[in-house]
Steps between C-alpha positions, in 0.01 A plus 500: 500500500625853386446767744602854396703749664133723537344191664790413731454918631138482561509139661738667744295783606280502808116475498229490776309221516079531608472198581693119417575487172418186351720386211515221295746176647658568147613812647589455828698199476634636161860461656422080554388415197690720297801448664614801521556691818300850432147485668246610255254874641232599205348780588097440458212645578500443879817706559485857563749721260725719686375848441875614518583272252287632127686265291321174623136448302286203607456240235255304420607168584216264468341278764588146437389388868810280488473467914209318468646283206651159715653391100665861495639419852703228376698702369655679815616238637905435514736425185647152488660347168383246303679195497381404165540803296724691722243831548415689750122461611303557797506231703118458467517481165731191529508154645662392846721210520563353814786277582385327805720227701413179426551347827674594830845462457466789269712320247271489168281801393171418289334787268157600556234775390334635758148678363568793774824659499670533872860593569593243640819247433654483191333625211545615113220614238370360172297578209134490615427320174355121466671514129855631576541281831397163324728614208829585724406206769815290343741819575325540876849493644540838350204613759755450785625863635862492549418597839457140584798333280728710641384611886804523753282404788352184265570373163292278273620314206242484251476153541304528872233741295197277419180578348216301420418461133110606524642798751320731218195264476498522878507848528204582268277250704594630830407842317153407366416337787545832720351619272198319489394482865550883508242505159222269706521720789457841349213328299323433767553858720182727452719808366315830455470675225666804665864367614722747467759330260358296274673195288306295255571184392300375186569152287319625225645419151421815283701729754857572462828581607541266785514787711355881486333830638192523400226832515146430583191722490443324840621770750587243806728294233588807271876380455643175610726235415396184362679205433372200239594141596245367173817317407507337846145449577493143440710514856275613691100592369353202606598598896387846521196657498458795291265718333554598144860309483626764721647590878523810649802498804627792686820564459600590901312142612670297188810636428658162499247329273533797229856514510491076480314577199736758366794240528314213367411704144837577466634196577304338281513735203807642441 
């Protein structure tokens, strides 16, 4: 990103604030996912311009309600590098290996995906892509950080790395399962037409991209995110209970399920 030598003087000037400002995650985490070290300060139309200061106009930067956006979220979250293609992602955005001790004496180390990320133990990240995983799965070696080969407090030879050959296979299924409990439960909560933050999930065929914002006429769902799992229904339909091949959850209560949902589509499709 190119900031000019005009931008980098305004950013630097003082402003009075009426109340919080509330900012995208884009923007303030800009210096985790961007990795760069410079925090990001737009002004918008909740700061107050410094009479003293005439040069500063207030743009018109558009609403995108990104704080209320749990996909948009994602991508605040820290940097960590691909194993696979060697970028730099958030995390998120990625897939957690786990190499877990096989058995007490602490001598062999077996490789796992976990289907929520925790910072514990030893750890690298992947490609969050069914494709590319089965594809690379004969070079998984290369998925070992060096961290591990070469530790002073303990090494590993590659040889004491195991991992089973359906860990992929095992991984999805551990995934739709979550998944699927979480589904059968919302289905049967009595939502109101008036939460707050609305998510839809629909497995209707004619609607497309997987995800999207939609605008409604109807003002209590007037813009919210959706997500399609049509490609997925055969999963799970027959379990839930739904009107009109759709769910409505709240993002606060099932934050969990939505982002399980997030990770499954692009795990699946890309």
């Amino acid at each position: 990103m190119r900031i000019t030598q005009s931008f980098k003087k305004n950013i630097s000037n003082p402003f009075k604030f009426k109340d919080s400002v509330r900012l995208s995650p884009l923007l303030t985490h800009f210096e985790r996912w961007s990795r760069k070290k410079k925090k990001l300060l737009l002004p918008t139309k909740d700061f107050n311009i410094d009479d003293n200061d005439k040069r500063l106009v207030k743009p018109s930067l558009p609403n995108f309600d990104l704080q209320n956006n749990p996909i948009a979220n994602l991508l605040s979250s820290p940097i960590r590098r691909d194993r696979i293609s060697k970028a730099h992602l958030p995390k998120e955005l990625l897939m957690q290996a786990k190499y877990l001790p096989v058995d007490m004496s602490m001598n062999k180390l077996q490789l796992v995906f976990p289907i929520f990320q925790n910072k514990k133990g030893r750890n690298s990240y992947l490609a969050n892509s069914e494709a590319v995983l089965l594809k690379q799965i004969k070079g998984k070696y290369q998925w070992v950080p060096p961290s591990i080969i070469h530790s002073s407090v303990r090494k590993y030879n590659l040889s004491d790395i195991s991992i089973e050959k359906d860990a992929i296979e095992i991984y999805k299924n551990k995934l739709v399962s979550f998944i699927e409990q979480k589904l059968v439960i919302a289905s049967k909560k009595d939502y109101k037409r008036n939460i707050l933050k609305p998510f839809r999930v629909t497995f209707k065929t004619e609607i497309s991209p997987s995800i999207m914002i939609r605008r409604e006429q109807d003002p209590l769902t007037s813009k919210l995110i959706q997500i399609n799992l049509d490609p997925l229904k055969y999963l799970w339909v027959e379990k839930l209970q739904l009107e009109n091949d759709e769910l409505i959850l709240n993002i606060q209560d099932d934050y969990e399920l939505i982002y399980s949902l997030f990770k499954l589509i692009y795990f699946t499709e890309s």
